[in-house]
N, C-alpha and C positions, 0 to 999 in steps of 0.2 A: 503539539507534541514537539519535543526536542530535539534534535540532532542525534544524541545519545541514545534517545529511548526508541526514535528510527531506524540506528545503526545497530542497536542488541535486536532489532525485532527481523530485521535482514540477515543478520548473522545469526539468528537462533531457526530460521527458516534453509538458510544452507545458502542463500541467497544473498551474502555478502558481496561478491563479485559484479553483481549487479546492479548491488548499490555504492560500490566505488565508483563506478561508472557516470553513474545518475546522480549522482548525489548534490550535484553544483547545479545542474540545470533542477531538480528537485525541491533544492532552498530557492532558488531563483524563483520558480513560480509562485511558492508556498502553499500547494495545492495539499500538503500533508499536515502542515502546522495545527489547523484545527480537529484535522482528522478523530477521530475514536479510534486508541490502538487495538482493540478489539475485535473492530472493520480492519483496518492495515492486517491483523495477526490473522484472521480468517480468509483476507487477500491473497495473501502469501500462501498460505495452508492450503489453498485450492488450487494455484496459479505458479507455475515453475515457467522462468524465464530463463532463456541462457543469457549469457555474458554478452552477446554480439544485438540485444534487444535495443532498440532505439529509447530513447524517453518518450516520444512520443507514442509509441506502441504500447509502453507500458502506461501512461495514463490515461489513451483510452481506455483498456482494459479495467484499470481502478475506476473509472469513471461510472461504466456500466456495472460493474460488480457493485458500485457504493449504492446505486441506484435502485437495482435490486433486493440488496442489503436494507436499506431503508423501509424500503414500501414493506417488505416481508413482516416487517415487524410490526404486530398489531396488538395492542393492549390486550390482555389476560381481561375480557370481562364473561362471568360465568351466570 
């Protein structure tokens, strides 16, 4: 994912501030780069942080969310 389509997806959650914050230690890791905006936009949508959030606070949180996100999902067979 791009920088861009990380920053409309924070700023479309209200959550911009939070990602001015994180943003540098966020590129630094690259823990989002592969991400699914998807996962990040349902991240966000469930999970409100303030502004004073560490990065590390917030990535554990993505962490366990992706986690569960993942497994939840199970092929459609009928």
């Amino acid at each position: 994912m791009t920088d861009q389509q990380m920053e409309d997806l924070f700023d479309f959650s209200g959550q911009y501030g939070l990602y001015s914050k994180i943003r540098y230690p966020l590129w630094l890791s690259g823990t989002l780069d592969d991400a699914d905006p998807e996962l990040v936009e349902s991240f966000l949508a469930h999970y409100q942080f303030s502004e004073q959030t560490l990065f590390d606070q917030f990535i554990f949180h993505y962490r366990i969310f992706s986690s569960i996100y993942e497994k939840d999902k199970f092929p459609a067979v009928f």
